[in-house]
C-alpha positions as CSV (number, residue, x, y, z in Angstrom):
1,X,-23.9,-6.0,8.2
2,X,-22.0,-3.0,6.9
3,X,-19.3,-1.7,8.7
4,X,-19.4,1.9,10.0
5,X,-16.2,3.9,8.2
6,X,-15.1,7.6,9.8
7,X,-12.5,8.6,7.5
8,X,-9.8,11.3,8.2
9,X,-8.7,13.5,5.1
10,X,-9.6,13.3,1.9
11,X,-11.5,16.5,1.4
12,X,-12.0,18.3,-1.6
13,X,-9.2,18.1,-4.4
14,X,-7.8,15.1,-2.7
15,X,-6.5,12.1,-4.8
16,X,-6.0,9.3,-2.6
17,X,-9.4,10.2,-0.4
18,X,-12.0,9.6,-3.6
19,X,-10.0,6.3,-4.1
20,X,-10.5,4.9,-0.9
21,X,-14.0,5.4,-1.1
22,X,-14.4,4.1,-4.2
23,X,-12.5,0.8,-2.2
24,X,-14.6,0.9,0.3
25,X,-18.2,1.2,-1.6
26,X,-17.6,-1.6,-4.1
27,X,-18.2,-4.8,-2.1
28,X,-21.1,-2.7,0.1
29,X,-19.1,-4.1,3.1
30,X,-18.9,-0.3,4.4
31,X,-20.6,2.4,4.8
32,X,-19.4,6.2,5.1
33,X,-20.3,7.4,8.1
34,X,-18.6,10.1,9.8
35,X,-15.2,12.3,8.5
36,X,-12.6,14.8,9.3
37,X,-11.5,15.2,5.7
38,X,-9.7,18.6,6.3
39,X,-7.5,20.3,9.2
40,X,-9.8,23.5,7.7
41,X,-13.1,22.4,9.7
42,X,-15.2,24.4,6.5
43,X,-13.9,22.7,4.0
44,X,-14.4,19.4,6.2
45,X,-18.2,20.4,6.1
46,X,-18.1,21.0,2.8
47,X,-16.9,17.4,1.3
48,X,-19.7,16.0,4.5
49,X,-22.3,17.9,2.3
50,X,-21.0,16.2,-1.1
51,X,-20.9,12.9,0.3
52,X,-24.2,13.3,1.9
53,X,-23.4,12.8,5.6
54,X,-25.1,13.7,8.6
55,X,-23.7,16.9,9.7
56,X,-23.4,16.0,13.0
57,X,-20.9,13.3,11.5
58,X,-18.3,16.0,9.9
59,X,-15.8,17.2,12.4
60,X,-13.5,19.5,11.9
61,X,-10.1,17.5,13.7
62,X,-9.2,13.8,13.6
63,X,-9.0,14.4,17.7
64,X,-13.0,15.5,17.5
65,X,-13.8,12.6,15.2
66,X,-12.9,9.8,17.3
67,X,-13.7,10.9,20.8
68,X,-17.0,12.2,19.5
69,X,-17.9,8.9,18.1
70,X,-16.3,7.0,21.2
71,X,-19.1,8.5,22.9
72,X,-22.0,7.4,20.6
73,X,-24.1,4.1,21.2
74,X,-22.2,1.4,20.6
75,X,-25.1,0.0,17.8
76,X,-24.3,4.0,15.8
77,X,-20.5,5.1,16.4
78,X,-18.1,4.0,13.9
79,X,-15.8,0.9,14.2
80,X,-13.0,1.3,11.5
81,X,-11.1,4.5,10.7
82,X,-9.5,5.2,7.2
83,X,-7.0,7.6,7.4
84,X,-6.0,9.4,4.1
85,X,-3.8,11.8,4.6
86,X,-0.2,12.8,4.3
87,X,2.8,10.6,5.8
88,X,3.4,12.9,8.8
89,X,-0.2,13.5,9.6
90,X,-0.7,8.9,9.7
91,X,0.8,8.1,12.8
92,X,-1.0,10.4,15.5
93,X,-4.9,9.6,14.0
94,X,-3.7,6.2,13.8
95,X,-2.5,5.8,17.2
96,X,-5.3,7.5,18.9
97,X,-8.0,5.5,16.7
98,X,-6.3,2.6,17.7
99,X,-6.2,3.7,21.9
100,X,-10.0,4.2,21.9
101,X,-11.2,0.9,20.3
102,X,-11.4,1.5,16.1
103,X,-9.8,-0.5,13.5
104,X,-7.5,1.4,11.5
105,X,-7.0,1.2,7.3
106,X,-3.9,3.5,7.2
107,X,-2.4,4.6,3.8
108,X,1.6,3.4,3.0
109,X,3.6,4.8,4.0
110,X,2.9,3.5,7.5
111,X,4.4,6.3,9.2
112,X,7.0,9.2,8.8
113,X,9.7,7.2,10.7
114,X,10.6,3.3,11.6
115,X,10.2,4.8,15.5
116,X,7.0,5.6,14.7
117,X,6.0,2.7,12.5
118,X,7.4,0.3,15.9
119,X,5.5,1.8,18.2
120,X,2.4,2.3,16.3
121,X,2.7,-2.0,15.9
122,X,3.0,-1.6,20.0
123,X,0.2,0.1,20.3
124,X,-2.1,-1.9,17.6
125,X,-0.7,-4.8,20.2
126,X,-1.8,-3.6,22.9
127,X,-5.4,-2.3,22.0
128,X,-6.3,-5.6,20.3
129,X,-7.4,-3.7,17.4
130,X,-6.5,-4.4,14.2
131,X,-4.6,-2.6,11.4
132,X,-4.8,-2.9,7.4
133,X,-2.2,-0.5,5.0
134,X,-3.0,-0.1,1.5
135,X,-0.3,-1.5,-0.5
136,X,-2.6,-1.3,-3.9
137,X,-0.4,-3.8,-6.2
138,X,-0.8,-6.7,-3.7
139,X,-4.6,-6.7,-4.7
140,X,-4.4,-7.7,-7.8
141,X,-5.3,-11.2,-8.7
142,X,-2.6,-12.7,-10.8
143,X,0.0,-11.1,-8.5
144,X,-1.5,-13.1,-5.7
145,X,-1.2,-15.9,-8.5
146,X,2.6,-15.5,-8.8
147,X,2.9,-15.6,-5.1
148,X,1.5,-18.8,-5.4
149,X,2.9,-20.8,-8.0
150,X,6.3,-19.6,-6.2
151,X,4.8,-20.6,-2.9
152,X,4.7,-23.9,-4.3
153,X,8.3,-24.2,-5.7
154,X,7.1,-24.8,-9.1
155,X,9.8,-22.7,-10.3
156,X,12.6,-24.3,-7.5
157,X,14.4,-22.0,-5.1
158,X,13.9,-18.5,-6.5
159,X,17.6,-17.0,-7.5
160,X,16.8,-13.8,-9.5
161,X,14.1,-11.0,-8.6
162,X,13.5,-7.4,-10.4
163,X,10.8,-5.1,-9.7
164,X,10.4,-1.6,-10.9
165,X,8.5,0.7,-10.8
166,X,9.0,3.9,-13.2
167,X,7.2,7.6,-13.2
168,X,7.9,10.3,-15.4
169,X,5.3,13.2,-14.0
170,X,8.3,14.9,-11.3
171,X,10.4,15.1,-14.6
172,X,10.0,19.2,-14.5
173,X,9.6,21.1,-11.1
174,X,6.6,20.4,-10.2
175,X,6.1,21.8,-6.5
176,X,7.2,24.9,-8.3
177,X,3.6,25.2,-9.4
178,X,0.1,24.8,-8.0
179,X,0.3,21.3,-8.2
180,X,-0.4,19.9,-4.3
181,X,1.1,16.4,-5.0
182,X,4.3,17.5,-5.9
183,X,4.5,20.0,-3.2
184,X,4.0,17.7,-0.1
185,X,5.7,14.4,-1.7
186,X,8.7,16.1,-2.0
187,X,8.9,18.0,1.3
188,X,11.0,16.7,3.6
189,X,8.6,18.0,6.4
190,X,5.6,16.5,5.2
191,X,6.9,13.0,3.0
192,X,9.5,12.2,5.4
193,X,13.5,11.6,4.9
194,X,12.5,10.1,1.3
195,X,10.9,11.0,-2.2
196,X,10.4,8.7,-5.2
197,X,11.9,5.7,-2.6
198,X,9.8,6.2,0.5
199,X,6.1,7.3,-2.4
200,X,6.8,4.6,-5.0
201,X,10.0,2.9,-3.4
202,X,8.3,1.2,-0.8
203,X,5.7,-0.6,-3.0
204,X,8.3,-1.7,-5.3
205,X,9.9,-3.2,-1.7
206,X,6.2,-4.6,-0.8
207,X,5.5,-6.7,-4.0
208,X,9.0,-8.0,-4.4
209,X,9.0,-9.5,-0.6
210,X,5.2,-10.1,-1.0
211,X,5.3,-12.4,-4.3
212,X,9.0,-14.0,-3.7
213,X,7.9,-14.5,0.1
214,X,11.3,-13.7,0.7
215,X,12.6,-10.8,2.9
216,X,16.1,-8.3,2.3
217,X,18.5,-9.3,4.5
218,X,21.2,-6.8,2.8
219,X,21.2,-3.5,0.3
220,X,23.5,-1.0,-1.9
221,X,21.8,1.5,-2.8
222,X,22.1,4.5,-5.6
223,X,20.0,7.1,-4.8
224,X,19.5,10.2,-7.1
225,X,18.0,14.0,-6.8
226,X,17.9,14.6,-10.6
227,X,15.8,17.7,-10.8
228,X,17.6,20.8,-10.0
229,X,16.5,22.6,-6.3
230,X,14.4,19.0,-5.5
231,X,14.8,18.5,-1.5
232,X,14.5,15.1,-2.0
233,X,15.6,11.9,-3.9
234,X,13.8,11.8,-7.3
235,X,15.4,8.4,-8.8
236,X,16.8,5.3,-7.8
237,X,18.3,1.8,-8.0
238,X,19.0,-1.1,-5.5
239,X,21.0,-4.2,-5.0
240,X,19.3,-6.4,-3.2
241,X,20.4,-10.0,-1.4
242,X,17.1,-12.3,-0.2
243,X,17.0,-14.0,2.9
244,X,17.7,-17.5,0.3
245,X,21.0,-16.2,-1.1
246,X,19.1,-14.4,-4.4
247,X,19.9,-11.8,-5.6
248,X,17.7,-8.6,-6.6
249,X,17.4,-5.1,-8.6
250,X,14.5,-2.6,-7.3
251,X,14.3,0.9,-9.3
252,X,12.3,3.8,-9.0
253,X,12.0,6.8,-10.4
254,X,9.7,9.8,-11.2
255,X,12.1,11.4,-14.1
256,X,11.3,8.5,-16.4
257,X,9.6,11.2,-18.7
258,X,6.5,9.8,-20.5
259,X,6.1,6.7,-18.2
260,X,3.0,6.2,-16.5
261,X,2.8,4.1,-13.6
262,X,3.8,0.5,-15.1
263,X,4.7,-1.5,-12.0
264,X,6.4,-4.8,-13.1
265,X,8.1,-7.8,-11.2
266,X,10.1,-10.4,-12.7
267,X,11.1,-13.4,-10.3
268,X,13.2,-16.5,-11.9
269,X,14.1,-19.7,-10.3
270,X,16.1,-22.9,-11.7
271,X,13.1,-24.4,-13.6
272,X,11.8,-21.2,-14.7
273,X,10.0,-17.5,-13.6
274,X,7.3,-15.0,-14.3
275,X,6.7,-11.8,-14.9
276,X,3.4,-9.3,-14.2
277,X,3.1,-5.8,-15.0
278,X,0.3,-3.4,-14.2
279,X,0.2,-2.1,-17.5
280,X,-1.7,-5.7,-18.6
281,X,-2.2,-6.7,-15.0
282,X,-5.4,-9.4,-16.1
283,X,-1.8,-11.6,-17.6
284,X,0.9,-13.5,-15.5
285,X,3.6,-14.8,-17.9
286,X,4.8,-18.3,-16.6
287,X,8.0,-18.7,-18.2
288,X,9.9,-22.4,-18.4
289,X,13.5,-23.3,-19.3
290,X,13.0,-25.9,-21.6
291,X,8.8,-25.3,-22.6
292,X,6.8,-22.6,-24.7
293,X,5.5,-19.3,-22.2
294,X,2.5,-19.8,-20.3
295,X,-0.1,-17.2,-20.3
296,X,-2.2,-17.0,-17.0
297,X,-5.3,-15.0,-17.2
298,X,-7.6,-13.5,-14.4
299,X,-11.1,-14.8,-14.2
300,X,-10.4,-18.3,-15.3
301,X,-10.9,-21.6,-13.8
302,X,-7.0,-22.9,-13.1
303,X,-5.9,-20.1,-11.3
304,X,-5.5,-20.2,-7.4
305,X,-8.2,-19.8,-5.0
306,X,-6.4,-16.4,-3.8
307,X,-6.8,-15.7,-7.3
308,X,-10.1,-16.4,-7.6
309,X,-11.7,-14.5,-4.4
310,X,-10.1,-11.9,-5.9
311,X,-11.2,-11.2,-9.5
312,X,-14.4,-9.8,-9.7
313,X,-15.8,-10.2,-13.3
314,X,-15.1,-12.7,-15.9
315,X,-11.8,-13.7,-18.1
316,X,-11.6,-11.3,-20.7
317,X,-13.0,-8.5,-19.1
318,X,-10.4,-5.8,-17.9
319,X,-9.8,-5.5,-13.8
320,X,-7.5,-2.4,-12.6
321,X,-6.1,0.1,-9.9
322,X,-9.3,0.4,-8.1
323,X,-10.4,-3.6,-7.7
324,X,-7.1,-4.2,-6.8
325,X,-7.2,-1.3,-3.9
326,X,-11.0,-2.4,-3.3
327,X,-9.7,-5.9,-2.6
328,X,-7.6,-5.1,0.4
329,X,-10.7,-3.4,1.6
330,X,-12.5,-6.2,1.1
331,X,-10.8,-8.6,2.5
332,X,-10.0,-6.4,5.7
333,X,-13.8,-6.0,6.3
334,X,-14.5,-10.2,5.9
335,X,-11.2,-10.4,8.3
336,X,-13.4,-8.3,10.7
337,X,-16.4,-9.2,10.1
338,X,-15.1,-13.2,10.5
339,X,-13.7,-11.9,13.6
340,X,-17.4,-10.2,15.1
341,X,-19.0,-13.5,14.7
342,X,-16.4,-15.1,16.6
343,X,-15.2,-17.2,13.5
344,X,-11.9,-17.0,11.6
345,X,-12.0,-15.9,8.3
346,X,-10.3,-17.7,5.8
347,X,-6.6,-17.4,4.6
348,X,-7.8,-15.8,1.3
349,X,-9.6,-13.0,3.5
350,X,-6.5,-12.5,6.0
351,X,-4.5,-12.2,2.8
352,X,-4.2,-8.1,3.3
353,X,-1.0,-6.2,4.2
354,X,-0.7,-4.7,7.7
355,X,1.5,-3.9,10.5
356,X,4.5,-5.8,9.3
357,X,4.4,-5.2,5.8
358,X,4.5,-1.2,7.3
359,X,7.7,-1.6,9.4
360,X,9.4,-3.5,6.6
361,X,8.1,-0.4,4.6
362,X,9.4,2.2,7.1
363,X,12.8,0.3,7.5
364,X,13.3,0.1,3.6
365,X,13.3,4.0,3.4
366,X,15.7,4.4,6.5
367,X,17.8,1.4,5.4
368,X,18.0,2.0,1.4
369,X,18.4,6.2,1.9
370,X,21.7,5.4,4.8
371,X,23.0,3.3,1.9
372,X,22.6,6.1,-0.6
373,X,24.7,8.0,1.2
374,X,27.2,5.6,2.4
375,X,30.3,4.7,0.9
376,X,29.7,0.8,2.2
377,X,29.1,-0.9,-0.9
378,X,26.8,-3.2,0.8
379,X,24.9,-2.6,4.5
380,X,22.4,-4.9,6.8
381,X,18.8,-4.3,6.3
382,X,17.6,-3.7,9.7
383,X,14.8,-3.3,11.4
């Protein structure tokens, strides 16, 4: 049975909002039901009539949406809420989602502050609901591949990490124009105390703890506003120390003119390392210290079984940004679903990144933006 899915923002114009329903429609594990996609009830009304919902469905506040559907039939209302919007409209939807019984899928950021990222894990606690944040690069299959092979020390104890993660469209001022993107990412008011470090940062931070399996324990941080009147940090670079002893590098940037959005990881241990990058993201190199390359593919027969639930046509054939973000959804529902039917679901299905993953996330931003403006050549990552 299909979920029900309410989803708030993600109206007209939006660019995160058609992605997650393209997530969400690809396994047919959901079904749109209801929306608030705008603070501006008309123009919520208006994406309800392009996405062919009942009208009675569209609301025009996030507040309306859920205690209107709180009061529906238990068999009609909706039982998992998306919410889409910017970082300082996520934590109030979330939270009163979560206090009246519905399952949240929350965009990363988690929140616009670690205060707010704790207590929204508090509150998910308390309400025995469950949360699910849409850190895209997790989903891919050969990255859940390298979090494999060095889950099983084929590589011994990892020593060397880098991940990056470059952008070249904030090379000009672009909030400066019509261009809505630009204009709430880099508004302190809206995107929080960070730029290119708390919009591409944080996934950068997510893949390098999510495939190493190790957590930082300590930072120095260079952080960088390169375009002239920017409000916030547009560039970046990060020592990092691993909870083992390794060491890391982490950079982002959006004034890498001409780059798109290649994500890549690099992770080396005594024996050997690998490297993926979103750019060819069907191909996991498995490098060796005395032996030729390996080349892993998606879709084959010797990969994991996390790889394998999640690749979705054969080898050969190209599988990108939106499998990878429909994967999380995907595995979120059968986590659910498992969950309805009084089962558990199995590790490959709970293999999605939630509450945790967003107060790491949220204490990243705070931790690597008070070392870019510190002296301290090194400070403790703290949560």
């Amino acid at each position: 049975m299909k979920l029900r899915l309410g989803m708030i923002g993600g109206g007209q114009g939006a660019f995160i909002g058609g992605i997650h329903r393209i997530a969400a429609a690809l396994d047919g594990l959901y079904e749109l039901t209801a929306g608030a996609f705008s603070s501006d009830a008309e123009k919520s009304r208006a994406t309800g009539v392009l996405l062919n919902l009942a009208p009675d469905r569209v609301y025009g506040s996030f507040e309306e949406l859920i205690m209107q559907e709180k009061q529906r039939p238990e068999a009609e209302r909706i039982q998992v809420v998306a919410i889409v919007t910017p970082n300082h409209l996520h934590f109030e939807p979330a939270k009163l989602a979560l206090e009246n019984g519905f399952h949240v899928i929350l965009d990363k950021p988690m929140t616009f502050s670690l205060a707010e990222a704790s207590q929204l894990k508090e509150i998910a606690s308390a309400s025995g609901r469950k949360l699910c944040l849409t850190h895209t690069y997790t989903g891919y299959p050969m990255v859940k591949e390298a979090r494999q092979l060095i889950a099983n020390n084929i590589f011994g104890p990892i020593r060397k990490a880098y991940v990056e993660y470059p952008q070249g469209w904030l090379s000009a001022f672009e909030e400066g124009t019509d261009n809505k993107q630009a204009a709430w990412r880099t508004d302190p008011a809206r995107s929080g105390i960070a730029g290119a470090m708390g919009d591409i940062g944080t996934h950068a931070f997510n893949l390098l703890e999510y495939v190493t399996g190790l957590q930082v324990e300590k930072l120095c941080a260079d952080i960088n506003t390169v375009v002239p009147g920017r409000r916030l940090d547009d560039d970046g670079a990060v020592l990092l120390r691993l909870s083992n002893g390794a060491s890391g590098v982490l950079v982002a940037t959006q004034v890498a003119a001409g780059e798109e959005n290649n994500v890549r990881i690099r992770a080396y241990g005594d024996k050997g390392g690998l490297e993926w990058q979103q750019v060819d993201a069907n191909t996991l190199q498995v490098k060796w210290l005395d032996q030729p390359t390996e080349i892993h593919r998606t879709g084959t027969g010797y990969v994991s079984s996390f790889a394998q639930h999640n690749a979705r046509t054969p080898a050969g054939h190209p599988e990108g940004y939106l499998e990878a973000f429909a994967n999380i959804y995907r595995n979120f529902a059968l986590t659910l679903q498992a969950e309805m039917a009084g089962q558990t679901a199995p590790p490959e299905a709970l293999d999605y990144p939630g509450l945790d993953e967003g107060i790491r996330g949220m204490a990243f931003i705070e931790n690597v933006i008070a070392s870019g403006h510190s002296d301290k050549k090194w400070t403790e990552f703290t949560v």
